[in-house]
C-alpha positions as CSV (number, residue, x, y, z in Angstrom):
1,X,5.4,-28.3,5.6
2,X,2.0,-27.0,5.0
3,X,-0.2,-26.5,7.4
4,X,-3.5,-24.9,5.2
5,X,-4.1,-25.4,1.7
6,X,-3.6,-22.3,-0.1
7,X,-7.4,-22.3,-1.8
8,X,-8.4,-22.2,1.5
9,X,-6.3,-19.2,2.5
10,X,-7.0,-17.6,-0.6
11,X,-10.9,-17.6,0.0
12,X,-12.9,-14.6,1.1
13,X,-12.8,-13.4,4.5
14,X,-16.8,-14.8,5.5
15,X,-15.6,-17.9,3.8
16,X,-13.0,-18.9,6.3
17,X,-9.9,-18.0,4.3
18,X,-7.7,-14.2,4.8
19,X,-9.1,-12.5,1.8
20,X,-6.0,-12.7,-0.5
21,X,-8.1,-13.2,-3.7
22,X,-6.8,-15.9,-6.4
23,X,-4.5,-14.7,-9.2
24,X,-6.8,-16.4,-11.9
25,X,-10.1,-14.8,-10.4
26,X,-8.4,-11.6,-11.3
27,X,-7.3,-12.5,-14.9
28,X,-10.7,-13.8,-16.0
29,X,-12.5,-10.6,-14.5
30,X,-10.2,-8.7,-16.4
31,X,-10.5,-10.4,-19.0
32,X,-15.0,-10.2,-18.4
33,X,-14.4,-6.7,-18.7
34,X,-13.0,-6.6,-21.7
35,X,-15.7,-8.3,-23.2
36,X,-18.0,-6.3,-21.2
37,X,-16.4,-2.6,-22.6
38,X,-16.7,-4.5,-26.1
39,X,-20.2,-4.9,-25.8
40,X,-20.9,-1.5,-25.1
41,X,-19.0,-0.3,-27.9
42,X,-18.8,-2.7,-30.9
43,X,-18.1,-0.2,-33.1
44,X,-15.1,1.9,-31.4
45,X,-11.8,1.8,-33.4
46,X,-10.4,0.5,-30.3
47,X,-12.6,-2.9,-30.6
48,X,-12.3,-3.0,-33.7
49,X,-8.2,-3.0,-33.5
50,X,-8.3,-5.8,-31.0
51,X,-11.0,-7.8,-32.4
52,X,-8.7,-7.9,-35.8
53,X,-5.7,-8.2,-33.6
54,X,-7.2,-11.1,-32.0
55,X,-9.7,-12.4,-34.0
56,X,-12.9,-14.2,-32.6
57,X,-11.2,-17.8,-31.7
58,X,-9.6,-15.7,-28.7
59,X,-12.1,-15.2,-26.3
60,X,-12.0,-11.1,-26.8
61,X,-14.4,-10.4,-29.7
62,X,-18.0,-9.2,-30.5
63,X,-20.3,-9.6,-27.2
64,X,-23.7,-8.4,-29.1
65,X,-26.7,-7.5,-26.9
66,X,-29.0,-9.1,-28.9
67,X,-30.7,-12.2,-27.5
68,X,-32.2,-14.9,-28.9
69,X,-35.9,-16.1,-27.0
70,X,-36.1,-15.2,-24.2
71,X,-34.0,-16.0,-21.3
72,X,-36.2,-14.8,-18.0
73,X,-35.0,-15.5,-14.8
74,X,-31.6,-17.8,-16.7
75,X,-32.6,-20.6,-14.6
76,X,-33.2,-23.0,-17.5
77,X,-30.9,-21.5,-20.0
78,X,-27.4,-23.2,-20.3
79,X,-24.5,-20.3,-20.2
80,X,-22.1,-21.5,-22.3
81,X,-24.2,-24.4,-24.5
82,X,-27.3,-22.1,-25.9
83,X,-27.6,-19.4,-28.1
84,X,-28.8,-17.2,-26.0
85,X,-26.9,-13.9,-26.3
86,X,-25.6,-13.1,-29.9
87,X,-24.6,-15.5,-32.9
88,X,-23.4,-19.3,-31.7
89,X,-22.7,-20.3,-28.5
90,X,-20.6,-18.8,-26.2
91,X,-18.4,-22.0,-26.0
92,X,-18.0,-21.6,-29.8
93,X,-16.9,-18.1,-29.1
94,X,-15.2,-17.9,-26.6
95,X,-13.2,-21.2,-25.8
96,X,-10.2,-20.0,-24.0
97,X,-12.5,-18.6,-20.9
98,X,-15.1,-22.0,-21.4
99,X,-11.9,-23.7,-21.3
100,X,-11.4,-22.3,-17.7
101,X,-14.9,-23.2,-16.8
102,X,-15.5,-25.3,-13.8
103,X,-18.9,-26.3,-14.4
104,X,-19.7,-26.5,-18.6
105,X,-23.4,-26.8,-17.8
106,X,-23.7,-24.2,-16.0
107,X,-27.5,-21.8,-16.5
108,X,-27.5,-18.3,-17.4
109,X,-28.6,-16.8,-13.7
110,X,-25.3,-18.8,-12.3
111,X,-22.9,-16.9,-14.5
112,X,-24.7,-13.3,-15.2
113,X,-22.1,-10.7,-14.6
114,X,-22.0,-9.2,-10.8
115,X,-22.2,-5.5,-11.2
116,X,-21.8,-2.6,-9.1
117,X,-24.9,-0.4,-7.5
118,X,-24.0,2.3,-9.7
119,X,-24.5,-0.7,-12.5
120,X,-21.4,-0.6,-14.2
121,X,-19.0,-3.8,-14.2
122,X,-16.3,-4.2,-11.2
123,X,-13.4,-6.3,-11.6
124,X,-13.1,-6.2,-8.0
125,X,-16.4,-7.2,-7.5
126,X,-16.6,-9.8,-10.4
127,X,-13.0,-10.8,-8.9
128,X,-14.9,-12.0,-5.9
129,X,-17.6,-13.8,-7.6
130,X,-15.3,-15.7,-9.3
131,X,-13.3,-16.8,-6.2
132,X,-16.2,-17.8,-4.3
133,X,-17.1,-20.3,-7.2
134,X,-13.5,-21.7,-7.6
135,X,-12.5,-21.7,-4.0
136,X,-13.6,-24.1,-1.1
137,X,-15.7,-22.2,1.4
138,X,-16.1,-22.9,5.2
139,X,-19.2,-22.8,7.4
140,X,-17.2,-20.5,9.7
141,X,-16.3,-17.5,8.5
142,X,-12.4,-15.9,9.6
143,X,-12.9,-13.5,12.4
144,X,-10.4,-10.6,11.8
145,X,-9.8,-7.7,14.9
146,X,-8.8,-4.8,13.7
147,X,-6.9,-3.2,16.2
148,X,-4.3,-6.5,16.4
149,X,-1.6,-7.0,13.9
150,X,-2.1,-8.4,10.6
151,X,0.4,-11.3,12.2
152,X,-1.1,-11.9,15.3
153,X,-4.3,-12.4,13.0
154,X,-3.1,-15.3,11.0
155,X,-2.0,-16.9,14.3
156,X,-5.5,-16.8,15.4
157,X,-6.9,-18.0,12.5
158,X,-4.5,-20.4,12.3
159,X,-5.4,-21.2,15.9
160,X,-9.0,-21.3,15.3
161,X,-8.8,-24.0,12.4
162,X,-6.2,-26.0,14.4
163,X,-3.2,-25.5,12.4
164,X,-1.0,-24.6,15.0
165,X,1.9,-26.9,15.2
166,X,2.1,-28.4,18.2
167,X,4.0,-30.9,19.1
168,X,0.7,-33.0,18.9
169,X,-0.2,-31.9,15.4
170,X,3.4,-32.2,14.5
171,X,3.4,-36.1,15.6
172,X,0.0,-36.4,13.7
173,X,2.0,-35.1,10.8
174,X,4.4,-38.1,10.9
175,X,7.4,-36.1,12.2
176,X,9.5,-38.5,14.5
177,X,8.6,-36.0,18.1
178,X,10.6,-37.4,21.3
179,X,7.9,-35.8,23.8
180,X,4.1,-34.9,22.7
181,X,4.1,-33.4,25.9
182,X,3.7,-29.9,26.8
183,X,7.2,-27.9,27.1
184,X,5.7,-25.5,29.6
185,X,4.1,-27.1,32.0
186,X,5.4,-30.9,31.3
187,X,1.8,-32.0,32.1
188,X,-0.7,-33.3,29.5
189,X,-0.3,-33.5,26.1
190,X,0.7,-30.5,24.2
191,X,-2.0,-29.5,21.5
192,X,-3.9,-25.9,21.4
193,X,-6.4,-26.5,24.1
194,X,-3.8,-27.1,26.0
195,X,-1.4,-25.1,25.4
196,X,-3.2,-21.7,25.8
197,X,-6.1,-23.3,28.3
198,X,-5.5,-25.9,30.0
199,X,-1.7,-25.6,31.0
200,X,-1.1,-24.6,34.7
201,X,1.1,-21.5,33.3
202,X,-2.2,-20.4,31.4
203,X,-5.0,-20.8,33.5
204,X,-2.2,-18.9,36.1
205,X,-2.4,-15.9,33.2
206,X,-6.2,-16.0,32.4
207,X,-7.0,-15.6,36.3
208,X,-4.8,-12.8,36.4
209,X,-6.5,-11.5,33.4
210,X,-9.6,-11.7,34.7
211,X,-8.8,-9.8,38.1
212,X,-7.6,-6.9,36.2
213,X,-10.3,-6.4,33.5
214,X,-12.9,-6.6,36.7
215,X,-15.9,-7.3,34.7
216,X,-19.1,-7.4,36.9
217,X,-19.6,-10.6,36.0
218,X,-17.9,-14.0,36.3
219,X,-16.1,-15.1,33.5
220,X,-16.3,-18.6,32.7
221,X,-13.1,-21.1,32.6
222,X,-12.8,-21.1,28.8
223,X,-11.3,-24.5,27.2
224,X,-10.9,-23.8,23.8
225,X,-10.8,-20.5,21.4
226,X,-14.2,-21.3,20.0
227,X,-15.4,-21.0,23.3
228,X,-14.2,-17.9,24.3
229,X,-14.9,-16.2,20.9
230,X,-18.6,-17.2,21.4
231,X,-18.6,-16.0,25.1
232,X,-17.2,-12.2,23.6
233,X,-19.9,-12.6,20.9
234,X,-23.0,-13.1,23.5
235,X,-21.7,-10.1,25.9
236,X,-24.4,-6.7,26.1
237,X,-21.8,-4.7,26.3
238,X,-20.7,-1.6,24.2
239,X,-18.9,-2.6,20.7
240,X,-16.0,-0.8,21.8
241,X,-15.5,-2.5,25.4
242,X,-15.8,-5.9,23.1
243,X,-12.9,-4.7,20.8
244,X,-11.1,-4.2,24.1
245,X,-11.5,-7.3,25.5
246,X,-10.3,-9.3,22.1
247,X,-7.4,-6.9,22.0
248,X,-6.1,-8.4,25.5
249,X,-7.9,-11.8,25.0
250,X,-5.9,-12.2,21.6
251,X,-2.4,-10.3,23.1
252,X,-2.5,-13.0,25.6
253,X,-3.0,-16.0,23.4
254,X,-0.3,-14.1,21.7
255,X,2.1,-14.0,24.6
256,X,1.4,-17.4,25.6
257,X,2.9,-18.6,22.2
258,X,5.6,-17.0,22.3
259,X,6.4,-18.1,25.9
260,X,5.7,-21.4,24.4
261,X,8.7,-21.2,21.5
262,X,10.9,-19.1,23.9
263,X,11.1,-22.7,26.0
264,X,11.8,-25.1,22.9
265,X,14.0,-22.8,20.8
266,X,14.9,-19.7,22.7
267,X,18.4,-19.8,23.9
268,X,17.0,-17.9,27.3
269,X,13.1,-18.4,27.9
270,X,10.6,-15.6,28.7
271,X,10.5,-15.0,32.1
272,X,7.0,-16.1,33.7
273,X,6.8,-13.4,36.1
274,X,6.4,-10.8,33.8
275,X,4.3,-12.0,31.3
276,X,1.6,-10.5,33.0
277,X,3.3,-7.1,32.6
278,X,3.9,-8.1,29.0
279,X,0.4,-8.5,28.2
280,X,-0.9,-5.2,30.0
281,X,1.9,-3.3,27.9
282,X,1.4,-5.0,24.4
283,X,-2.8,-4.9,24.7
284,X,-2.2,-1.1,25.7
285,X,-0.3,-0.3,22.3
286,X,-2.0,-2.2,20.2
287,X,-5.6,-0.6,21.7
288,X,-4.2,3.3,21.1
289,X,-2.1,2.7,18.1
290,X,-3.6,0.4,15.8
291,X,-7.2,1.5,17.7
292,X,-6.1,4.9,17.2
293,X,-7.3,5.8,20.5
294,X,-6.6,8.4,23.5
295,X,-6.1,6.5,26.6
296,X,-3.6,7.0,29.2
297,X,-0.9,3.9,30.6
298,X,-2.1,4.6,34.3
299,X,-6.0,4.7,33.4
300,X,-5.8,1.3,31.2
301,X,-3.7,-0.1,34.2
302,X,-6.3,0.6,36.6
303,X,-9.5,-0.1,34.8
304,X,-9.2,-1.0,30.8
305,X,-12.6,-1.6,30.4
């Protein structure tokens, strides 16, 4: 069953996806700087072995940087349709990569090459260009902690898109699901607000949570992960005393999940008087190991912020 399209997760990290890059951004870029080393030397034996090799009709051949007129700002110019740069088009030249164009008409200035500061073409950076024209792109962009597992990530981006499956979303997906309801708690129906909000068992954790982190300043009674992520965003605090409240935030979203499947397909569920305990011990690892930081059990116990 899929739960996000694979675009999506493929997209750049400020785009909403996880920053896994598409395979065929990678072969065109490669492909760019070929042309692009071409350019620069026409006349190495190299180039000149491929380009007979290949021939023009491939898509790998003479790139000259002669231009015809003048192109200015390339907002008038089409790319691919004008002879702009060299001898014919660069449809006419180069059909295989026109062929993989998205958008024939495109101008010049949307398809100059993206170079690095030290001006010399990136594949990597070209790679990215390329993705972020092909792929969809969200409004929000993925918010990605760095001292929680590259797992527990995906679960909360999963969980900020809503593509959990709950026994809600599951029904929504046309599965035949006995009880929507939620397996914890019994009360209410069981989607993500619920589940790690709104559920007796959680609200139980969060207050908990609260009293030990001992801010000095209420914390509000968050309903949904978008909230909460926005409250940590407005705090004055220190960067680093944000990073540790995400770090147990997000270990006990975490833990709440897994009490969550423990109850539906665990043969023996997580016992909910030491969740608590779990939490303080998981955010504590995760902070010094992954945070690489010096802190001692008894002192984040005590005070963690």
């Amino acid at each position: 069953m899929h739960w996000v399209s694979w675009n999506v997760a493929l997209g750049a990290l400020d785009k909403g996806g996880l920053g896994i890059g598409s395979l065929r951004a990678s072969n065109l870029a490669l492909m760019y700087k070929w042309i692009w080393r071409i350019a620069l030397n026409p006349n190495a034996k190299w180039a000149t072995i491929i380009k007979l090799i290949h021939g023009p009709a491939t898509g790998i051949a003479d790139l000259s940087p002669r231009q015809k007129g003048k192109v200015g700002n390339g907002r008038i110019v089409p790319f691919w349709l004008d002879e702009w740069c060299g001898n014919g088009t660069l449809a006419s030249r180069y059909p295989r990569l026109f062929h993989l164009e998205v958008n024939p008409a495109c101008l010049v200035a949307e398809r100059r090459w993206k170079l690095a500061d030290d001006g010399v073409f990136s594949v990597s950076v070209s790679r990215v260009a390329i993705d972020d024209m092909l792929l969809p792109s969200s409004a929000t962009a993925t918010r990605w902690f760095e001292y929680v597992p590259r797992k527990t990530n995906i679960f909360l981006w999963r969980l900020a898109i809503d593509r959990l499956p709950t026994r809600l979303k599951l029904s929504q997906k046309g599965l035949d699901i006995e009880d929507i309801g939620c397996a914890s708690c019994h009360h209410g129906i069981e989607d993500a607000d619920h589940v790690f909000f709104r559920c007796p068992i959680a609200i139980d954790i969060w207050r908990r949570i609260y009293i030990w982190i001992n801010m000095d300043r209420p914390i509000p009674l968050f309903l949904s992960w978008q909230e909460l992520i926005l409250w940590v965003d407005n705090l004055q605090d220190a960067s680093e005393v944000k990073k540790k409240i995400m770090v147990i935030f997000a270990t006990s979203v975490w833990t709440i999940w897994k009490l969550r499947n423990s109850i539906i397909f665990g043969p023996s569920p997580i016992r909910k008087c030491g969740l608590f305990d779990f939490i303080c011990d998981m955010s504590f690892n995760w902070y010094c190991n992954r945070g690489r930081k010096s802190i001692y059990l008894n002192v984040w116990l005590l005070k963690p912020l």
